[in-house]
C-alpha positions in Angstrom: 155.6 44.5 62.1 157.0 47.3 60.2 156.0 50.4 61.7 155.3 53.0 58.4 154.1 56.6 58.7 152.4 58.4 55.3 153.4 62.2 56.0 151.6 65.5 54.4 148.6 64.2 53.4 146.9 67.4 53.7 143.9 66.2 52.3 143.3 63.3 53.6 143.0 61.2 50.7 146.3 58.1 50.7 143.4 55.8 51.6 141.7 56.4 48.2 145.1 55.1 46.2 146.3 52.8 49.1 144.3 49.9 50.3 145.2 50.6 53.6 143.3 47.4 55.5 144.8 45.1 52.8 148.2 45.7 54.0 147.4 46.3 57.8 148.8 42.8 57.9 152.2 43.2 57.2 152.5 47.2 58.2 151.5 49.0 61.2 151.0 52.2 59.2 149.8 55.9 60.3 148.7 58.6 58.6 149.4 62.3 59.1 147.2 65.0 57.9 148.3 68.0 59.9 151.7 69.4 59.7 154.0 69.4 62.4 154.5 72.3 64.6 158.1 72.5 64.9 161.0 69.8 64.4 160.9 68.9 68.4 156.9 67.5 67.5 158.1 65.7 64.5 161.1 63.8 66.4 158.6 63.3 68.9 155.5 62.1 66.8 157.6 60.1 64.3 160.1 58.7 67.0 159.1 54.8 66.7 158.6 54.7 63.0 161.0 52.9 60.6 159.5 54.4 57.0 158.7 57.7 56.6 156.6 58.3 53.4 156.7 61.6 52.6 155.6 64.6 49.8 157.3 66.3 48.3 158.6 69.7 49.4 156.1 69.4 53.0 158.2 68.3 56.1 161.9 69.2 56.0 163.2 65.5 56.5 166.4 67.4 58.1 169.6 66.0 59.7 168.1 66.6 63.1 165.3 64.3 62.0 167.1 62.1 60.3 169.9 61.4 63.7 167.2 61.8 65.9 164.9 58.9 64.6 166.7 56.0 65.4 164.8 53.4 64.4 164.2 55.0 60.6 165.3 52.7 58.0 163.3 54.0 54.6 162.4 57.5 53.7 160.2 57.3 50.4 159.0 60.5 48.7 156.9 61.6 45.7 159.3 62.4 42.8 162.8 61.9 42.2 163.9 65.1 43.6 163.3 66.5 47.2 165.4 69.2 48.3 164.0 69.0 52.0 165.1 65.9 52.7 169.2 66.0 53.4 170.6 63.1 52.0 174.0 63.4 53.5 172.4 62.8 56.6 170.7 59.9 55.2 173.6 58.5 53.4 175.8 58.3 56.8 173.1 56.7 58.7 172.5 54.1 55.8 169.1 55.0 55.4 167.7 54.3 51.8 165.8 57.0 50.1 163.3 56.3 46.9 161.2 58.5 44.8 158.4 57.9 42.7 157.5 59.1 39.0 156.1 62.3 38.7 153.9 64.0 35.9 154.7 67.7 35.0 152.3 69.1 33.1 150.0 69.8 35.9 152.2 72.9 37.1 152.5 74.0 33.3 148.3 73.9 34.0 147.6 75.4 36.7 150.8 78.2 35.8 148.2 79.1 32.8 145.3 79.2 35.1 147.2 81.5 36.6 148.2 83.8 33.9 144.9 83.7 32.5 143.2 84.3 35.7 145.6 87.1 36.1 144.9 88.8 32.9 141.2 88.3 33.1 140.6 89.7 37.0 139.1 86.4 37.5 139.6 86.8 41.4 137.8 90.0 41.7 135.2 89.8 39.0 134.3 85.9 40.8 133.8 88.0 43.7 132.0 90.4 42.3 129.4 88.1 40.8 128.9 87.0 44.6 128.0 90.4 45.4 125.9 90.8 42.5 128.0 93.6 40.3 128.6 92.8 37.2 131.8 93.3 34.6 133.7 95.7 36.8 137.3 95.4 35.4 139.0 95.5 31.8 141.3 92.3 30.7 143.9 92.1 29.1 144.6 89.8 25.8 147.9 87.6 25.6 148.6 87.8 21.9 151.3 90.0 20.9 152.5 90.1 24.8 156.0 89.4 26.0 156.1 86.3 28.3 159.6 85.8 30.0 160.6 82.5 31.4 163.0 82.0 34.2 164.4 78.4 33.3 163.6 76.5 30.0 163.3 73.1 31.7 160.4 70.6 31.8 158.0 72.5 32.7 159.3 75.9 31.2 158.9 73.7 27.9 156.0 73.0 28.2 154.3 76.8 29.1 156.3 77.8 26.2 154.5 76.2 23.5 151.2 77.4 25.1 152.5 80.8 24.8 153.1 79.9 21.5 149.6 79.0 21.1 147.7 82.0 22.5 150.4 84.2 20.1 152.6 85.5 22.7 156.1 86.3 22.0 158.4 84.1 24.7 162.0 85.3 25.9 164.0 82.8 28.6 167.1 83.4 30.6 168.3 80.8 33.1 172.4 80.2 34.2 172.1 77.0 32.5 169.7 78.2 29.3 169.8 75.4 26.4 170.2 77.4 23.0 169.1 74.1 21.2 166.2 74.1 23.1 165.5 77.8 22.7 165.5 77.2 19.3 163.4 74.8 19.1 160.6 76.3 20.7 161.4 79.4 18.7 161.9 81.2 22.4 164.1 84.0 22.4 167.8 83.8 24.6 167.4 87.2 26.6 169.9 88.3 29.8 168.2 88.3 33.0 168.1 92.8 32.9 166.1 92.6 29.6 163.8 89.9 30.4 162.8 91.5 33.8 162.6 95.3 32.2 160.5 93.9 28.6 158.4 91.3 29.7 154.5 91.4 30.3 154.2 88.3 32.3 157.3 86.6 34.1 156.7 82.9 35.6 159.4 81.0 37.1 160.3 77.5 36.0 163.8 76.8 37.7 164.7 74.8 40.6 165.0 75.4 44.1 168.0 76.0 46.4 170.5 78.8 47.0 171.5 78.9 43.1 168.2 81.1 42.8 167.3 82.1 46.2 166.2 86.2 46.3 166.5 85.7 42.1 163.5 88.4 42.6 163.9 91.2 44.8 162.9 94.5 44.9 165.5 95.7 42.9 164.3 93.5 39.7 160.6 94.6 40.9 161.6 97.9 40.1 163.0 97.0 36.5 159.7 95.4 35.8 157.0 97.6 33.7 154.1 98.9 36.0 151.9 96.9 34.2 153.6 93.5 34.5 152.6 90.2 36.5 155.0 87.5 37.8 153.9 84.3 38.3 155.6 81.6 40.5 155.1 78.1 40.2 158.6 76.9 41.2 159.8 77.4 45.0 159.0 80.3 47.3 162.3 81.3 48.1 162.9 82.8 44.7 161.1 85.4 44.6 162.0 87.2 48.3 158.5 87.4 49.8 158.7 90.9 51.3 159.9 92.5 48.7 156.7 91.2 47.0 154.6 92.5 49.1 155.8 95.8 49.2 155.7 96.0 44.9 152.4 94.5 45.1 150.9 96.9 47.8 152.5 99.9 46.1 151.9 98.8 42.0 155.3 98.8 41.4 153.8 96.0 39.4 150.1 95.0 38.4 149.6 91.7 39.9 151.0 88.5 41.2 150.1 84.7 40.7 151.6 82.2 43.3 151.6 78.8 44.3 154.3 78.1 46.6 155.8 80.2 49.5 158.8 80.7 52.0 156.9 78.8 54.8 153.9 76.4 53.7 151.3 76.2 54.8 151.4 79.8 54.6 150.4 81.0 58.1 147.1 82.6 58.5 147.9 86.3 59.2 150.0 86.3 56.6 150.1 89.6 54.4 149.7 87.7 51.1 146.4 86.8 51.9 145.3 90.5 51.9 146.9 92.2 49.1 143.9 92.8 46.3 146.3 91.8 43.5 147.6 89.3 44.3 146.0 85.9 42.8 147.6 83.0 45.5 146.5 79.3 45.7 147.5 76.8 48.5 150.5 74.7 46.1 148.3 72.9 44.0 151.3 72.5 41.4 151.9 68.6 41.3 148.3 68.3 43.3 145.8 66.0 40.9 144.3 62.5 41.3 146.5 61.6 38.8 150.1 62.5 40.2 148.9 60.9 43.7 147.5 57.9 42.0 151.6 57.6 41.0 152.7 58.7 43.9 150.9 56.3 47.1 151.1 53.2 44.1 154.7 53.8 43.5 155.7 54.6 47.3 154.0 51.2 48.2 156.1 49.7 45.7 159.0 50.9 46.5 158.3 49.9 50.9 157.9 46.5 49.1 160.7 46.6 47.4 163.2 47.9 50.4 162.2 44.9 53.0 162.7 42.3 50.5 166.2 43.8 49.9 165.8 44.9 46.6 165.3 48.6 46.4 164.0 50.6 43.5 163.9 53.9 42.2 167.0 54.9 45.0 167.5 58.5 45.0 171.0 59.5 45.7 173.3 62.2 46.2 
């Protein structure tokens, strides 16, 4: 029997889009809530397992992993795109890798959740109503203000017409920036220097990797005007993590919104959980009923589809 481990289910919930018992007859399947310590209690956890299925962007599916799990056959993730999985590795061990479908517009969502939440102290004046004050701070309105978009893609599409919406004015600079697309969506082509120095709100819509890695450090906090918020939506390692702190803790800019970190879970102790202005959320990006609905259906689909020889959806290099 084919012995399948569901990785990264944080919440506990694969058993409410996977019917589990049903295939407990062909699969001898585990599922892991809790993320692994270190890569020695992965190897060692996941050591008799043949599929892996994993989410996306949780446990680094590494070459270390990858060499040191001899029996692994499968390794299916959510999406069509996983940067921690190393598919080199995978490739020279003959190991097939799949994705799943993936709907975007939840990030574009919850990035406007953030903005707005931002703009409108919703953290502190939430907390406020707990302690019984009431209307404490000043908002801010978005019409007429400057968003700036690092990278135009999918998702950077999509917050852009919202801008458009609420009457904002919408600048984007990327390496790869579409002008068709920027004009288009009416979104004005800007050099990195001007849209870190004249934007209101920055959010960051580009992939992850070392093209972008430390695209935000102190030096472009500096550029930014006091009175600006970023917002992060995208990967942690864009935006260097201490260098936010310190322009957070120091209002070298007004505020931050972010979803995704250097290290996730983001440990305990760590500083981001105690700077005042600084609106953070656990990555809830691709997190809805919806996208895991595709996910666990489509990961199933594609175990299916890999031991009866015929494997769908491949991801390759």
């Amino acid at each position: 029997m084919l012995k399948v481990a569901i990785l990264d289910d944080y919440q506990n919930v694969s058993q409410e889009f996977v019917n589990l018992k049903k295939l407990s007859g062909k699969y001898e399947i585990k599922v892991f809530s809790e993320p692994f310590k270190d890569e020695d209690e992965a190897l060692e956890q996941l050591n008799e397992y043949e599929a892996l299925l994993v989410m996306r962007e949780r446990t680094k599916i590494n070459s270390t992993l990858i060499n040191g799990l001899k029996n692994l056959k499968y390794i299916i993730t959510s999406g069509m795109r996983n940067k921690a999985i190393d598919l080199n590795a995978a490739k020279k061990r003959n190991i097939i890798v799949t994705g799943t479908d993936i709907n975007t517009n939840p990030t574009s969502e919850l990035t406007w959740a953030l903005i707005l939440g931002l703009a409108r102290n919703l953290k502190i004046e939430i907390d406020n109503m707990y302690q019984g004050y009431w209307q404490t701070t000043l908002g801010l309105e978005l019409k007429g203000k400057i968003l700036g978009l690092i990278g135009l893609g999918r998702v950077g599409s999509q917050v852009a017409k919202i801008a458009k919406a609420f009457g904002m004015q919408v600048m984007a600079w990327s390496e790869n920036l579409d002008l068709n697309k920027c004009t288009e969506l009416e979104v004005l082509p800007s050099a990195k220097d001007d849209l870190i120095k004249n934007s209101d709100f920055i959010s960051i819509h580009v992939q992850g990797g070392e093209r972008y890695k430390n695209c935000i450090t102190i030096k472009e906090f500096e550029k930014m005007k006091k009175t600006s918020f970023i917002i992060n939506t995208s990967r942690g390692p864009i935006v260097n993590e201490d260098d936010l702190i310190i322009a957070l803790s120091t209002n070298i800019i007004a505020g931050a919104g972010i979803d995704v970190y250097e290290k996730e879970p983001l440990p305990e102790g760590h500083k981001l959980r105690f700077v005042q202005n600084a609106l953070i959320l656990p990555h809830l990006g691709y997190v809805t009923a919806e996208n895991y609905s595709i996910f666990y259906t489509q990961m199933i689909e594609n175990l299916e589809a890999c031991v009866e020889g015929k494997p769908i959806r491949l991801i390759k290099n």
